[in-house]
N, C-alpha and C positions, 0 to 999 in steps of 0.2 A: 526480865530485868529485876532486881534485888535491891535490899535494902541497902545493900555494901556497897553499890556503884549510885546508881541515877537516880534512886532511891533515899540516899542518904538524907537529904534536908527532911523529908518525912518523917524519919524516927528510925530509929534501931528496930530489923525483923520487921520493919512493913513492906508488902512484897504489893510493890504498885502492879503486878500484873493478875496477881489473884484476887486481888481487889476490881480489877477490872472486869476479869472474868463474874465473879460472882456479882458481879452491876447487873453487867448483861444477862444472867441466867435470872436473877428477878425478873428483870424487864421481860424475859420469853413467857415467863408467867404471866405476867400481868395481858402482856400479848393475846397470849392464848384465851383469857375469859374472856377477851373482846371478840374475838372470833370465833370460839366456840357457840359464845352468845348470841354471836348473829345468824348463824346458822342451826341454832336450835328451836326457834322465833318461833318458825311456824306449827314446829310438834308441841310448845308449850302453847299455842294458842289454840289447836288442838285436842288437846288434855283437858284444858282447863278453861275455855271456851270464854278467852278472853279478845277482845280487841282488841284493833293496834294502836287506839287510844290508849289502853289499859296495858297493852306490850310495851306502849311508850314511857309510860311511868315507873315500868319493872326498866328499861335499860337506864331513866333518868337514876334511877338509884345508886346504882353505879357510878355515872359523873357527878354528885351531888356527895357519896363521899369521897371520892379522889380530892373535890378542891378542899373538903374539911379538913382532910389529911394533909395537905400539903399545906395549907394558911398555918394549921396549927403547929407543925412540926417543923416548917420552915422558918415561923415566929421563935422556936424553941432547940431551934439544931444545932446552937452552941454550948447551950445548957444539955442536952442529954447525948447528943454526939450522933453520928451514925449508923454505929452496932447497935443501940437501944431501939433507936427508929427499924433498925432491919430487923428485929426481935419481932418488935409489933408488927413489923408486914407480914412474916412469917404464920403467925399467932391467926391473924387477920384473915391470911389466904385460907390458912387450915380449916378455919370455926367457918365462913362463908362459904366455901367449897362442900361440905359435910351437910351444913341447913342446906345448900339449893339441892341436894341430892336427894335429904328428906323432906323438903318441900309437897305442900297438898294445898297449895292454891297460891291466887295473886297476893295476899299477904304474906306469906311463905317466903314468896319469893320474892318484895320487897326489902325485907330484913335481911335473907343471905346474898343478895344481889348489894344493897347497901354496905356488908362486911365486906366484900371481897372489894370492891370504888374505893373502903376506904383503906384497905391493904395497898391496892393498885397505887394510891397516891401518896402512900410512906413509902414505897419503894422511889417515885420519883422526887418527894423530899429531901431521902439521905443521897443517893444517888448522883443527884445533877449538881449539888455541891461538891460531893466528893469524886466527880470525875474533874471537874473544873481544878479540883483542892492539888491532884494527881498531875495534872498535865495543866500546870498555871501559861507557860508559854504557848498554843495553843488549843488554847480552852475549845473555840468553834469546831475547829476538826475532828477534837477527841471526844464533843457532845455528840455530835452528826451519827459518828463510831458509834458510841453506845446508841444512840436512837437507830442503829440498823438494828439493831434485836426488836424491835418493835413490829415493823414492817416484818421482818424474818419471823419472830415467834407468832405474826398473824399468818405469815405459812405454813407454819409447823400446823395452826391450830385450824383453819382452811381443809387444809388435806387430811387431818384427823376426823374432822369432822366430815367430810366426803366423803369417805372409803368407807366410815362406820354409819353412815344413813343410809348408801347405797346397800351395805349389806345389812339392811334393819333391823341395826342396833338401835336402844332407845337414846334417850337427851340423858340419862343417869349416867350410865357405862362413860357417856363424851365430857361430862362434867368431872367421873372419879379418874379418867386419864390424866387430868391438872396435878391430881395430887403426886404425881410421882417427882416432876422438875421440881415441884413444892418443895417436897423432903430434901432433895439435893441441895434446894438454894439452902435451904433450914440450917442442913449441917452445916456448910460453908459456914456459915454466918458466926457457927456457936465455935469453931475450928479456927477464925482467921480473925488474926491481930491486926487492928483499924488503929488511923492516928488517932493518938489527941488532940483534944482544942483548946487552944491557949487557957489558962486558968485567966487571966484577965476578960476573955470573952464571956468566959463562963459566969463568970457575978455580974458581971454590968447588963447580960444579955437579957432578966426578966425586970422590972419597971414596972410602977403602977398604974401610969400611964399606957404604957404597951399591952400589957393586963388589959386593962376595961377596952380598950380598942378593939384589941383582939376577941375577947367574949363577947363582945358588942355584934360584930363580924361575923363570927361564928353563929349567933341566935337570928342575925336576918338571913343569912344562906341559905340555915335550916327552915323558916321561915316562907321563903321564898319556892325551896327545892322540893318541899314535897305537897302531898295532894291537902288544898284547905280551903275554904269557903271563904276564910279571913282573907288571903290573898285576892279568889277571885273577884270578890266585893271591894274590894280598893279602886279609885278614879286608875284609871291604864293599868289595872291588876298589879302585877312585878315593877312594872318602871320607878315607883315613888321609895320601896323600901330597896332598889338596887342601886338607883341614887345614890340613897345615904351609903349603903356600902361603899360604894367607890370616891363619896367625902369623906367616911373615916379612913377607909384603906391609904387617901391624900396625907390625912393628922397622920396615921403613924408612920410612913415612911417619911414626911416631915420629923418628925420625933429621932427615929430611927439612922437617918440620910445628912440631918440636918442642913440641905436644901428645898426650896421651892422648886428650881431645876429639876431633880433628881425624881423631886413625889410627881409631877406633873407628867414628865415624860414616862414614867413606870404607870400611871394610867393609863396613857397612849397606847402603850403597848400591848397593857393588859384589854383596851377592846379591841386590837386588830387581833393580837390571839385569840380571844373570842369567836372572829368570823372567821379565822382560820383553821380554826380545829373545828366549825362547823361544817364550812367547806369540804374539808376531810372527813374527820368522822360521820360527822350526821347521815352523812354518803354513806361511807363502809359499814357503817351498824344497821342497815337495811336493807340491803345489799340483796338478802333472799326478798322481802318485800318490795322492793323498786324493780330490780334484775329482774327476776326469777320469770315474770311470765313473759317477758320478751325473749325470756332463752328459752322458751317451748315448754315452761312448767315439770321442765326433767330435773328430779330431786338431786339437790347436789352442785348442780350447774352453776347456779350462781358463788358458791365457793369458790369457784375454777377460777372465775374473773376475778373474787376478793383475793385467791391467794396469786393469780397474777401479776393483779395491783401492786398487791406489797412485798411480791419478788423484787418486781421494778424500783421500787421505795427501794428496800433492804439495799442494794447495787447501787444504787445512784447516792446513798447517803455514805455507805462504802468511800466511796469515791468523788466525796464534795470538796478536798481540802483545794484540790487546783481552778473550780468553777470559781468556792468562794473569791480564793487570792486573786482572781481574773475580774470577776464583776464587781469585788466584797460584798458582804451579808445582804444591804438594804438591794442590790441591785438585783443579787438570786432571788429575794421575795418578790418585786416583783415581776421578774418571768413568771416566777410560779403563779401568783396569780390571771396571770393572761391566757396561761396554757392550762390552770385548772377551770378558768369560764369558757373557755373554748370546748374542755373535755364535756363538761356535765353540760355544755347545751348541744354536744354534739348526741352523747346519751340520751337527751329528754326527746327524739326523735328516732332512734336507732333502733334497728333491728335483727335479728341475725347476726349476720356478721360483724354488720358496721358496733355493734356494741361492744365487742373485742378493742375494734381499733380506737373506739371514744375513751375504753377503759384506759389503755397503753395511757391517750393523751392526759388523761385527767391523774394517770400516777405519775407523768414525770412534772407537772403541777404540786401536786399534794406532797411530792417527795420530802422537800425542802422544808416545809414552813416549821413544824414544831421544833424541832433541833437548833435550824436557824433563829427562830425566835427567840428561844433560851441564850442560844448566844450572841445576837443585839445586846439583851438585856445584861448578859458578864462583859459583854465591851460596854456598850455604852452607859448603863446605869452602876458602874461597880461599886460606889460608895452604898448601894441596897443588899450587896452580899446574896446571902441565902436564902434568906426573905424575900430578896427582890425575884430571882430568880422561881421559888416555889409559887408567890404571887403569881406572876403571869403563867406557869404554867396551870395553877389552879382557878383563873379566869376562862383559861380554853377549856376546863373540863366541864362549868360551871354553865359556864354556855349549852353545852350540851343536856343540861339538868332540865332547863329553861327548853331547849329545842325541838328536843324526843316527842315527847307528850304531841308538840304544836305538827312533827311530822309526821307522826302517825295517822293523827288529827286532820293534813292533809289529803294522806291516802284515803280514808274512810272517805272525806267529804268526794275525792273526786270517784269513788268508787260507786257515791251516790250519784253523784250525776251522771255516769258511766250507763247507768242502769235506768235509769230515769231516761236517758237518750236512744233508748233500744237496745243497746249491747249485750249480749252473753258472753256465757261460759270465760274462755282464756281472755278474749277482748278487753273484757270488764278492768281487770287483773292490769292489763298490760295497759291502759289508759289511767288505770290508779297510780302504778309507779310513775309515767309517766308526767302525772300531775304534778306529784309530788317533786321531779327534778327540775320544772319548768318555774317553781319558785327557790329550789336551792342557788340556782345558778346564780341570782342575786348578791350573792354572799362573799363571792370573789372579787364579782364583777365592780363592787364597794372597794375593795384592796385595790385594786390596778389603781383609782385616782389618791388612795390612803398612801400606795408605797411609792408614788410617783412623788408627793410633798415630802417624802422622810430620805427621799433620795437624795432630793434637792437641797437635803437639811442636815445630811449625814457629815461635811465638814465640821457644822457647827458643833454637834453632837459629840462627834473625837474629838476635838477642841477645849469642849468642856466638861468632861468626863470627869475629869482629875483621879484622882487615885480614890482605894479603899478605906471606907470611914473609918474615922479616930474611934477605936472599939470601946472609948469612954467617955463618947458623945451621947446624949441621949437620957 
C-alpha cells in the first residue's frame, strides 16, 4: 500500500508499508540480543568467571537502558520525530554490539550491554507510536503484528545461537552475527521518508515542567538500576526512590494528560506491565540457567525450548486480531495470565519431557501480554499519546533491571542449599533452576486477581477514555 491510496492522510511518498517493514526489522534486532544473550550466559560466565549474580546485573543493563530510552524519547517523540529516534537506535545497536565483542570482563560488559538496552528501547519508542500513527483504526492488531518480530527475531536468534555453540563457535562470532540485520535496518532508516509531526506538537511538546520531571525520572532509574551501596542502604533498598518515581511519573502525565483519570490509570498499567514482562522475560532471559539442567545439560537444548516458545508467541500474535475482538484486550490478559501460572508451575517440577509440554503452556500465556498491554494503554489511556504508551512499555523493561540481579540471586541461593543438602553434579543445577521458578510463578499468579478487577472495569474505562489531548494543554 502507498502513499497515493491508503496512505494519503500520511503525507505525500510515505509508503506505510516500508515503514512497517523496517519497524519490524528493528525489532528482530532488538530480538536477537535478547536471545543471543541468553544463550551465551553460560560461555560469559565461563570466560570471566562470573556469577549469576554478577550475570544478573550484566542482563539488568540492558533493561535499565531500554526504559531510559523509551521515558526519554517518548517524553520527546514529537519534538525530534521518529527517523532521529531510529538514527540513535541505529548508532546504539552498532557502538553496543562492537564493546560486547571487545569486551574483557564484567565491566566491559556492563557498558556495551547498557548501549545496546538503550538502542533496544529507541527502537520501541519511535516504533510503537508510529505503528499506531500507521494503522489509527486498529491500533491493537497492528501492535500484536509488529510485536510478532519479537518472539520471531527471538527465533532467528535461538537457532543462531544453537547451530553456532553446537559447532563451537565462540559468544564473539554469535554477537558479530547482529551486526548484519543492523546495517539493513541502518540503511532503511537513512533511505525512507517518515511522516511529520504536526508543527503545533512540536513547540508545545518540551515544558519546564515536563523538563525537571523528566530528569528527575531519569536520575532515580539510574539511581535505582544499577550496582550502588546508596541503594542498598536505603529502609526496603529500591521501594522509597521507586515510589517517588511513579509520583512524578503521576505529575507529569497529570501535566501532560490533563487528568487525574488518565495519570492514575497509566500507573496501573505501568505496574501490571511490570509483572508481565517479568513473568515473561525474567523466564526467557535464563532459559539456559533455569532449563538447561533439566534438559540433560546438552549445550544448546535449552534454545530449542526458548526458540519454541517464541515460535508459538510469533503465531499466536500473528493471529490475535479475532481472539482480541472475541474476548477484547482486558479479557486475553487475563487468560494469559492463568495459562502463564499454570505453565511456569508446571515447569518448576518438570522433567524431560514434561518441560516441552509446560513450555508450549507458558508460551500461549506470555504470548499476549506485551503487545496487548501497549494497546490497553492507546485504547484506554489515549489522551497520554506516546508518552503514555513508551511509559508502560519502559516499566516492563525496568522491572527487569530490578529482577535479574534478585533472579540470579535465587539460583545461587538455591544452588547453595542444593549442595548443603547432599546433591551433586547435574542434580545441583537442576534444583537451582528449579528454585528459581517456584518463586517466578508468583508473578502471574498477582495478574489473574489484577485482570479479573480491570475486567470488571473495562466499561468504565471505554467510557472514559475520551479522545486525544489538546496538543496545547500542558
Amino acid at each position: 500500500m502507498t502513499a497515493t491510496t491508503a496512505d494519503a492522510p500520511l503525507g505525500v511518498g510515505i509508503n506505510r508499508n516500508k515503514l512497517f517493514l523496517l519497524s519490524c526489522l528493528s525489532l528482530i534486532v532488538t530480538a536477537m540480543t535478547f536471545a543471543i544473550r541468553a544463550g551465551i550466559l553460560t560461555q560469559l560466565s565461563e570466560e570471566f568467571a562470573l556469577s549469576d549474580t554478577e550475570l544478573g546485573w550484566v542482563n539488568s543493563m540492558a533493561f535499565l537502558g531500554f526504559p531510559l530510552a523509551m521515558v526519554v524519547f517518548g517524553f520527546l517523540y514529537n519534538k525530534l520525530g521518529p527517523r532521529l529516534i531510529m538514527i540513535l537506535a541505529f548508532a546504539g545497536h552498532l557502538l553496543g554490539l562492537v564493546l560486547t565483542i571487545t569486551a574483557g570482563g564484567f565491566l566491559g560488559l556492563l557498558i556495551s550491554t547498557f548501549f545496546i538496552g538503550f538502542a533496544n528501547g529507541s527502537v520501541e519508542a519511535a516504533c510503537n507510536p508510529l505503528v499506531a500513527d500507521l494503522y489509527k483504526d486498529d491500533k491493537t492488531k497492528w501492535l500484536n503484528r509488529f510485536h510478532v518480530w519479537f518472539p520471531g527475531g527471538i527465533v532467528i536468534g535461538a537457532v543462531v545461537s544453537y547451530f553456532m555453540t553446537n559447532a563451537g563457535i565462540g559468544w564473539q562470532p554469535q554477537i558479530a552475527v547482529m551486526l548484519i540485520p543492523t546495517a539493513i535496518y541502518g540503511y532503511m532508516v537513512f533511505t525512507t521518508q517518515f511522516p511529520d509531526i504536526p508543527q503545533i506538537e512540536k513547540i508545545v511538546d518540551l515544558d519546564a515542567k515536563g523538563l525537571i520531571l523528566m530528569t528527575a525520572i531519569f536520575g532515580l532509574l539510574v539511581f535505582i538500576g544499577t550496582p550502588n551501596d546508596l541503594v542498598a542502604g536505603l529502609p526496603g533498598t529500591f521501594l522509597l526512590p521507586l515510589l517517588l518515581v511513579l509520583g512524578l511519573t503521576f505529575l507529569l502525565m497529570m501535566f501532560r494528560a490533563g487528568r487525574a483519570r488518565d495519570a492514575a490509570l497509566l500507573i496501573v498499567l505501568m505496574g501490571l506491565m511490570s509483572i508481565t514482562a517479568t513473568s515473561e522475560l525474567g523466564t526467557q532471559q535464563w532459559v539456559d540457567r533455569i532449563l538447561g539442567a533439566q534438559l540433560g545439560g546438552v549445550p544448546g537444548q535449552a534454545m530449542i525450548v526458548l526458540g519454541m516458545v517464541t515460535g508459538i508467541m510469533a503465531v499466536g500474535r500473528y493471529f490475535a486480531g479475532p481472539l482480541i475482538h472475541a474476548l477484547n484486550p482486558v479479557g486475553v490478559l487475563l487468560m494469559s495470565a492463568i495459562l502463564t501460572t499454570l505453565g511456569l508451575f508446571m515447569m518448576s517440577t518438570a522433567s524431560g519431557a514434561m518441560v516441552y509440554v509446560s513450555a508450549i503452556v507458558f508460551a500461549f500465556g506470555v504470548c499476549y501480554f506485551w503487545p496487548t498491554m501497549i494497546g490497553v494503554t492507546a485504547q484506554y489511556v489515549p489522551r497520554s499519546g506516546a508518552l503514555g504508551m513508551s511509559l508502560v512499555g519502559a516499566a516492563g523493561m525496568f522491572a527487569l533491571t530490578i529482577w535479574n540481579p534478585i533472579i540470579g540471586g535465587w539460583i545461587d541461593s538455591a544452588r547453595v542449599k542444593a549442595e548443603a543438602s547432599g546433591l551433586e553434579g547435574n542434580a545441583v543445577e537442576v534444583a537451582a533452576g528449579q528454585g528459581a521458578l517456584s518463586q517466578l510463578v508468583f508473578f502471574p499468579a498477582v495478574l489473574i486477581a489484577a485482570f479479573v478487577g480491570l475486567y470488571l472495569a473495562r466499561s468504565w474505562m471505554q467510557n472514559t477514555a475520551g479522545g486525544e489531548a489538546d496538543p496545547s494543554h500542558g
